[in-house]
Structure formats: C-alpha cells, structure tokens
DRENPA-3360 file (N, C-alpha, C; in nm, 2 decimals, always signed):
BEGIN
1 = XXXXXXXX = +0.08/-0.12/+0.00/+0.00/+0.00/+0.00/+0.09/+0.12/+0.00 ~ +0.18/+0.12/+0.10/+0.27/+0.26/+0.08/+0.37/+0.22/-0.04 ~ +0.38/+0.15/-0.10/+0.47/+0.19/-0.26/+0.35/+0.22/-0.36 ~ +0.26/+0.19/-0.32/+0.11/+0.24/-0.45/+0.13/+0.39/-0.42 ~ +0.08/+0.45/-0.28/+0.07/+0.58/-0.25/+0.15/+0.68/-0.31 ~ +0.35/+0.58/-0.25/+0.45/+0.70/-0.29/+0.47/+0.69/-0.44 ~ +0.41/+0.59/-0.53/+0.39/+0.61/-0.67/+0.28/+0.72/-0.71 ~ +0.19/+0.69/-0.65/+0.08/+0.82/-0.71/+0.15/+0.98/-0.68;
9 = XXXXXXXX = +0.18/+0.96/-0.57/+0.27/+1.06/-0.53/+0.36/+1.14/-0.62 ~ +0.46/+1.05/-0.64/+0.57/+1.09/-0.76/+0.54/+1.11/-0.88 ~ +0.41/+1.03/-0.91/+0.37/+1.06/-1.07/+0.28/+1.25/-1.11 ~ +0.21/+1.28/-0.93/+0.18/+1.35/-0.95/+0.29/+1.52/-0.97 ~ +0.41/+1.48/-0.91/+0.46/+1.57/-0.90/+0.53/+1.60/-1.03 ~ +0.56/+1.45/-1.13/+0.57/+1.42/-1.25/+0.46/+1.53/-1.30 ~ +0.34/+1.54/-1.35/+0.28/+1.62/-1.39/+0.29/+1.75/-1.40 ~ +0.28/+1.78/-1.22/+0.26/+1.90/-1.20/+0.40/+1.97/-1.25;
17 = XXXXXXXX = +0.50/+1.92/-1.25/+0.63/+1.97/-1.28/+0.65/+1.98/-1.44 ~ +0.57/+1.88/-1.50/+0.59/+1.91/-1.69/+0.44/+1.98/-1.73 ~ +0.34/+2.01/-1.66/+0.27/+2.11/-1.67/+0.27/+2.15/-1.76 ~ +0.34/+2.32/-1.69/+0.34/+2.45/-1.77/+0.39/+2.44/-1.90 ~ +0.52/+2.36/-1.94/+0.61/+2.35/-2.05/+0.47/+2.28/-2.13 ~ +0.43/+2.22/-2.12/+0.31/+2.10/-2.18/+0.19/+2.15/-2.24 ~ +0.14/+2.27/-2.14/+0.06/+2.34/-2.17/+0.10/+2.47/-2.30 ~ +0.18/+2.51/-2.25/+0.29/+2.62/-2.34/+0.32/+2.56/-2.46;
25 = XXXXXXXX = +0.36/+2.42/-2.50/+0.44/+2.34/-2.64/+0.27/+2.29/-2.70 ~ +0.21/+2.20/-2.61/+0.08/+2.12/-2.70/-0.08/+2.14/-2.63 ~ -0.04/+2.29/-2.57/-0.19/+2.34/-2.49/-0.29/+2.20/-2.49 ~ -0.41/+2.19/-2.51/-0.48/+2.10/-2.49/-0.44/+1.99/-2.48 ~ -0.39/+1.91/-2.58/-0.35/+1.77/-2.61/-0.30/+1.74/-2.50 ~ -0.24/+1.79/-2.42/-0.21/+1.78/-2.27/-0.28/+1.69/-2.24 ~ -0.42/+1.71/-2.22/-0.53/+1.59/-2.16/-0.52/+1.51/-2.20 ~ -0.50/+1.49/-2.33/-0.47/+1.34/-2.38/-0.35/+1.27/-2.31;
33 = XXXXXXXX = -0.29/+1.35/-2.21/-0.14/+1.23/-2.13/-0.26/+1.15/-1.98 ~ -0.39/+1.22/-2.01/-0.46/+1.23/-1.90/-0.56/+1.08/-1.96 ~ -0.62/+1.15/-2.08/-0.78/+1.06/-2.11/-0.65/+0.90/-2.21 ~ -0.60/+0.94/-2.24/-0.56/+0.80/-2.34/-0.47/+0.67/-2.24 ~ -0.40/+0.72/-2.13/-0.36/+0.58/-2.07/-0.52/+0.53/-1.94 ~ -0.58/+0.63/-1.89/-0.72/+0.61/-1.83/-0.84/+0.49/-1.88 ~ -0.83/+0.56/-2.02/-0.95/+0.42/-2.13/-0.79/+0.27/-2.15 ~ -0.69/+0.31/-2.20/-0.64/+0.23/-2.21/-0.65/+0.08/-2.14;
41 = XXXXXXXX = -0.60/+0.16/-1.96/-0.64/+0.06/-1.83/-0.77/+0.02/-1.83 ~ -0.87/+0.09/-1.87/-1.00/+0.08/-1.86/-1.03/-0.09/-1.95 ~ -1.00/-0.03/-2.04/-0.99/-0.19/-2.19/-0.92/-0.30/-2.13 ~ -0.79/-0.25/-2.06/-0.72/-0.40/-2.02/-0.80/-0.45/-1.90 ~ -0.88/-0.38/-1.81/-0.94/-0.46/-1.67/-1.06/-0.51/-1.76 ~ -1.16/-0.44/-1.85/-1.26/-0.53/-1.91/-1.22/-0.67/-1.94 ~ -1.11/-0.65/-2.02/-1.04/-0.80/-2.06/-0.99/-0.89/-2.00 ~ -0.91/-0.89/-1.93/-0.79/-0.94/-1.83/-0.82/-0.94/-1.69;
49 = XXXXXXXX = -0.91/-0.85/-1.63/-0.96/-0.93/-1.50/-1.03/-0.97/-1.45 ~ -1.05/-1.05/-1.42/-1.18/-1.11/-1.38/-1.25/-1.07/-1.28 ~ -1.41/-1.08/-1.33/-1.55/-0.99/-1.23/-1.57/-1.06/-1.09 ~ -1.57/-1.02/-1.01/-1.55/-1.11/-0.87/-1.71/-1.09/-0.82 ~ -1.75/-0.96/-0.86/-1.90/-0.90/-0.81/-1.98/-0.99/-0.82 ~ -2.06/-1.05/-0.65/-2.13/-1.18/-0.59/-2.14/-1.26/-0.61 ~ -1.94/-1.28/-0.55/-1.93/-1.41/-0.54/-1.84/-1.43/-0.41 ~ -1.82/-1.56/-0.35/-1.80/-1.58/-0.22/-1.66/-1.55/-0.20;
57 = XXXXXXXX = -1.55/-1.57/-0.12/-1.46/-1.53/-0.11/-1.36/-1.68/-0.14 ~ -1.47/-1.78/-0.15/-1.42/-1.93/-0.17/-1.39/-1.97/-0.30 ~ -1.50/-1.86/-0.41/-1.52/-1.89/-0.55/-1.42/-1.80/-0.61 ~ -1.38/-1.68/-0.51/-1.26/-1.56/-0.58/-1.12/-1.64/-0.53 ~ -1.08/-1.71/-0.45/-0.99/-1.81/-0.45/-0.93/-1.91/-0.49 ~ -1.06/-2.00/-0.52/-1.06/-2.07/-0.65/-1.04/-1.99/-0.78 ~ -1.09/-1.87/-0.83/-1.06/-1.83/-0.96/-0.93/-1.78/-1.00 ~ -0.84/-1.73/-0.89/-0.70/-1.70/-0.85/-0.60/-1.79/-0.84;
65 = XXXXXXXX = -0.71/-1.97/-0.84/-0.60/-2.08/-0.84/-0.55/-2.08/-0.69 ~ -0.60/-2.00/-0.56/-0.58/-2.08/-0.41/-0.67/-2.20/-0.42 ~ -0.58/-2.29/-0.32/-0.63/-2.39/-0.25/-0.79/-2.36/-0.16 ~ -0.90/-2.41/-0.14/-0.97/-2.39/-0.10/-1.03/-2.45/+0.01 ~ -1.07/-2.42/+0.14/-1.09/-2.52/+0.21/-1.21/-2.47/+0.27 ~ -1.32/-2.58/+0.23/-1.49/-2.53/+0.27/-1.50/-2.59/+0.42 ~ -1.60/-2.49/+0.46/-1.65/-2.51/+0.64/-1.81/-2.55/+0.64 ~ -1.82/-2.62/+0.77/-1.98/-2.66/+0.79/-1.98/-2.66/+0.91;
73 = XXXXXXXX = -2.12/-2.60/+0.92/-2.19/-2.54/+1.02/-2.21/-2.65/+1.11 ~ -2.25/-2.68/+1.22/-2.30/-2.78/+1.31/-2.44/-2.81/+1.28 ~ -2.53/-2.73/+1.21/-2.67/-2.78/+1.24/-2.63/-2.89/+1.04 ~ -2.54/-2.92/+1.03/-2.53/-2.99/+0.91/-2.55/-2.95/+0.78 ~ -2.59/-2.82/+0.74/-2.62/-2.81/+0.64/-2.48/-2.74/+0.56 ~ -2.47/-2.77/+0.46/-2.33/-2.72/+0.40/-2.33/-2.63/+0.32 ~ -2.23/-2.55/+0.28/-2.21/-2.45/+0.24/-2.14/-2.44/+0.10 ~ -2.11/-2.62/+0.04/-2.07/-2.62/-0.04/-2.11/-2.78/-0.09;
81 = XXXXXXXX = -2.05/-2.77/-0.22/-2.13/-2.94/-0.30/-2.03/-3.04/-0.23 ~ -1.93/-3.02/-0.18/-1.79/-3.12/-0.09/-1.88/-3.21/-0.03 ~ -1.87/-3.30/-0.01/-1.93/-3.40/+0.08/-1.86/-3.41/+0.20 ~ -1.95/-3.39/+0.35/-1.87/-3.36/+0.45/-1.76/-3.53/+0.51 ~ -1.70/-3.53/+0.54/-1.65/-3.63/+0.63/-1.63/-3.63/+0.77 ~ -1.64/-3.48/+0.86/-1.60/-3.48/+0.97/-1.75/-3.55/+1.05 ~ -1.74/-3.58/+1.19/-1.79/-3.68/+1.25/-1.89/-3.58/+1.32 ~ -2.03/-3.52/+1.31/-2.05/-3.40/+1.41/-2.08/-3.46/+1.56;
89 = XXXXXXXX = -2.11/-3.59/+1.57/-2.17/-3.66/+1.67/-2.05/-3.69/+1.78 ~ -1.92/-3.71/+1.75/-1.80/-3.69/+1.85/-1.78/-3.57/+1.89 ~ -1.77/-3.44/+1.79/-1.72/-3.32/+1.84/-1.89/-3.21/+1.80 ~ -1.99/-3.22/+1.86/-2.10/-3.13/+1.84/-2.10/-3.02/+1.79 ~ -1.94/-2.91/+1.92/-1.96/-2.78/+1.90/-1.85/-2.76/+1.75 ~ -1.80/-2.78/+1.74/-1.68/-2.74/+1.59/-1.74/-2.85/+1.46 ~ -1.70/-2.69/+1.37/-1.73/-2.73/+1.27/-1.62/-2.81/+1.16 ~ -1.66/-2.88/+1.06/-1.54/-2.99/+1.01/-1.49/-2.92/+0.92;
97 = XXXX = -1.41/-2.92/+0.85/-1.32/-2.87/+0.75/-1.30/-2.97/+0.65 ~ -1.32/-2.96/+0.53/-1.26/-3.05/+0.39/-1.19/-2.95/+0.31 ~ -1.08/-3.02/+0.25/-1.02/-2.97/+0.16/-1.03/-2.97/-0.01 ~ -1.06/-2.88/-0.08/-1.12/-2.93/-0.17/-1.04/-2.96/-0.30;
% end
C-alpha cells in the first residue's frame, strides 16, 4: 500500500512539474497524457480481470487458483457441494473442514 501511495505521489509531481512547458508546447492535447492511458487501463481490466462482483470469497480463491478449504456449520447443512466427512456426533460444537 505505501509503494502504491508513494507512486501516485511521484507521478503527481511528475505532472505537476511538466505542466506548464506542456501546456505552453501542445496546450490541450495535454489531456490526452490524461484521457488515453485512463481508457487504455480501462480496456485492459474489461479484458484481463476477472468480475469477482457476488461471489464468495471461496469462488474468488478458486478463480485465482488458491487452494480452498470449505466449512460446515453444526446444524449440518453445507455451504458447499464437498461432501462432508467430519464426524459431528464426537465433536458437536466445531465445525469440520474438507479440503477441496
């Protein structure tokens, strides 16, 4: 997080420092150092990353290729298609863990 920051940081002062000369040599077209790498990112997340919006934090793990390990509740019902194996009738209060 603080190398993202002190990069926004530096890039701004990058700007603010080629400014005036920028404005002065290619007046407007300036914005274009603004609007053309903005859409660019824009086009590459459309493409290249994947929509995570409602879905579980088990299904954005799996889509990232982590290992996933599904939990179940005590009153038996499951939270996922895994078939449980833990025993609930030895340990009542904890819930079992499978690996998937």
């Amino acid at each position: 997080m603080t190398i993202g920051m002190a990069a926004i940081a530096l890039m701004n002062v990058v700007w603010l420092e080629a400014a005036p000369s920028a404005f002065a040599d290619i007046s407007w077209k300036f914005y274009l150092c603004f609007i053309i790498p903005a859409y660019l990112f824009a086009i590459i997340c459309w493409f290249f990353y994947p929509n995570t919006k409602g879905l579980a934090l088990e299904e954005i793990a799996l889509l990232f290729g982590d290992e996933v390990q599904t939990t179940y509740d005590v009153s038996g019902t499951e939270n996922s298609t895994v078939e449980e194996t833990h025993d609930k009738e030895s340990h009542p209060t904890s819930a079992g863990v499978e690996k998937v």
